[in-house]
Steps between C-alpha positions, in 0.01 A plus 500: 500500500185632367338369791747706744463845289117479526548439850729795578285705277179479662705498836590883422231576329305481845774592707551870295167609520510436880830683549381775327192557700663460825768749382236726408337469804260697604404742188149527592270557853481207748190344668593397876159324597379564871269204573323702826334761500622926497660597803624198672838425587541290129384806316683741718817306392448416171481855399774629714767225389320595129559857551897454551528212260336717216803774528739235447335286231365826305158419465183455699471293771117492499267334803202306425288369781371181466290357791298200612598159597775528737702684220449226270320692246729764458792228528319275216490836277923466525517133444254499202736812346750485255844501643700752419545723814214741399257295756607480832317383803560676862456181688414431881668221691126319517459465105819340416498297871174431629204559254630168331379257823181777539385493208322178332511677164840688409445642186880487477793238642652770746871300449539538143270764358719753637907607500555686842699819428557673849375518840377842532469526886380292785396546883461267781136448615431612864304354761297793704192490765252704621651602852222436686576100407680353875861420282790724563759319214463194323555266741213579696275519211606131407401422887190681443376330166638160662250506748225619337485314154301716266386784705760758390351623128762680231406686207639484164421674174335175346551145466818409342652817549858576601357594835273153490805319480719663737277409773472127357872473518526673855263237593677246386839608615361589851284177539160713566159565400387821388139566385530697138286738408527566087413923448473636138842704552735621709309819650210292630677298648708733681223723572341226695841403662515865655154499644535155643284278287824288437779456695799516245618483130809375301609693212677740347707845671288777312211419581519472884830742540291854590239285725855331702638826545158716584506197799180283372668250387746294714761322256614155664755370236667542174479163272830551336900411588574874609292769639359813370652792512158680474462317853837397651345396837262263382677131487500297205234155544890268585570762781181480628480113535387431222737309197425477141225764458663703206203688277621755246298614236665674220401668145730396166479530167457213244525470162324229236665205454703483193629853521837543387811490795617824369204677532424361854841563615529836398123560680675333823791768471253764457257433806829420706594871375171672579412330848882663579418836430469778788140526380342144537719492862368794631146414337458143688716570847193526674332278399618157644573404169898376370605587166694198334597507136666147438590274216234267298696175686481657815108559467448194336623298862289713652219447346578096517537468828247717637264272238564210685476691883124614405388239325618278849285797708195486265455143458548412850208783581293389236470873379308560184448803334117410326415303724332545867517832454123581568522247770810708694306844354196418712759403833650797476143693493434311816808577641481910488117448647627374790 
């Protein structure tokens, strides 16, 4: 009996306290953690989805950018934290998906430091050319790199990047080889692309949507199950011969492991709420970009199964983030020379 009293005792003496801060939830500012640098499409986000969840939850939704590693630096800050829901970590897909078979040295386990809260938004990765390169659609552009193993060179915006691996797995869905040449970031890479030094990139709708629609860029396919409406003419990578090429990259927020349900349900209501509103629509429309807002369960599949897709993709290209990079640095010098 005494036995049962002490247990029931120090039972709700741990459950109380946690009630009462998740009912109290939040009464001071909150730190949503940015792991890239100001201005990209994380940021952007992060403080937009902040700015609509702050009116709701009453206080500050503040943005902290913390670069460097892939976003592991900025996601290690959130792991590290105490959780309570005032540390929250604007994640990409590639920190919770793919840095874990890039990197030798996680300085976190990516499936259990972290409770996902919410998908935030998501876009389909697009294949484009430079239109002087001899391939009309996809299909001829599998011909092409068929029959020339090697010789047709695509950017990126570094090795291990979403971009990186949306070209690995187009490779590997199409059965082709493609020469990759690693940039450091996106606008190099495209520049490049647009004066001919490469012939093509994979990656994401805002950064090639003004160069497809000013005509120097020719988009061949859309890696996802249903087109764009930015670009309903322009097939997905199934209706242009090509099955099982599906590369989304998306932005969600996470919380620390160990912070209470409440609390990370009633953030999942809110960022469901403020991805809804008129303002966030009207914000992103244009930008390729699809604004999701689910459930913690729903986000958690997510993030399992597109774990296991990359990690396939990555270990069957042998990618690695630290390593070879000054090797495939010094190809892609010799590359633009040419």
């Amino acid at each position: 009996m005494v036995l049962l009293r002490y247990i029931i005792v120090s039972v709700f003496a741990i459950f109380v306290p946690v009630a009462a801060q998740a009912q109290n939830y939040p009464d001071r500012p909150i730190k949503l953690i940015a792991p890239f640098p100001a201005g990209g499409l994380a940021d952007v986000l992060a403080r937009a989805v902040g700015d609509e969840m702050s009116k709701a939850l009453g206080q500050p939704v503040i943005v902290e950018n913390r670069a460097g590693a892939g976003g592991n630096n900025g996601a290690d800050v959130v792991a590290k934290s105490t959780p309570d829901g005032y540390t929250l970590l604007m994640s990409s897909a590639g920190i919770l998906t793919a840095n874990p078979f890039l990197y030798s040295n996680m300085p976190f386990d990516a499936e259990t430091a972290f409770i996902p809260v919410s998908n935030v938004a998501e876009m389909p990765m697009i294949l484009v050319v430079n239109p002087k390169v001899p391939a009309q659609d996809l299909k001829e552009l599998v011909v092409l790199a068929k029959s020339q193993p090697n010789k047709l060179n695509f950017g990126s915006p570094g090795i291990g990047t979403t971009g990186h691996l949306g070209l690995a797995m187009f490779m590997h869905a199409a059965g082709v080889q493609i020469t990759h040449v690693p940039y450091r970031g996106a606008a190099p890479a495209i520049t490049d692309l647009i004066a001919g030094q490469i012939d093509g990139v994979v990656d994401n709708p805002p950064t090639v949507i003004s160069h497809i629609e000013g005509g120097k860029l020719r988009p061949l396919a859309v890696a996802a199950k249903e087109r764009m409406a930015l670009f309903p003419n322009v097939p997905t990578a199934a209706d242009a011969g090509v099955a099982n090429y599906e590369a989304n990259s998306w932005f969600g927020i996470a919380a620390p492991a160990g912070t209470p349900a409440p609390i990370v349900a009633r953030l999942a209501k809110e960022i469901a709420a403020a991805v809804r509103t008129p303002a966030m629509q009207e914000r992103f429309a244009k930008s390729g970009a699809r604004l999701v807002g689910d459930t913690p369960e729903h986000f958690a599949a997510q993030i399992k199964a597109e774990r296991a897709k990359w990690g396939e993709i990555i270990k069957a290209a042998n990618i690695r983030s630290e390593e070879h990079t000054s090797e495939l640095q010094s190809h892609h010098d010799l590359v633009c020379r040419l």
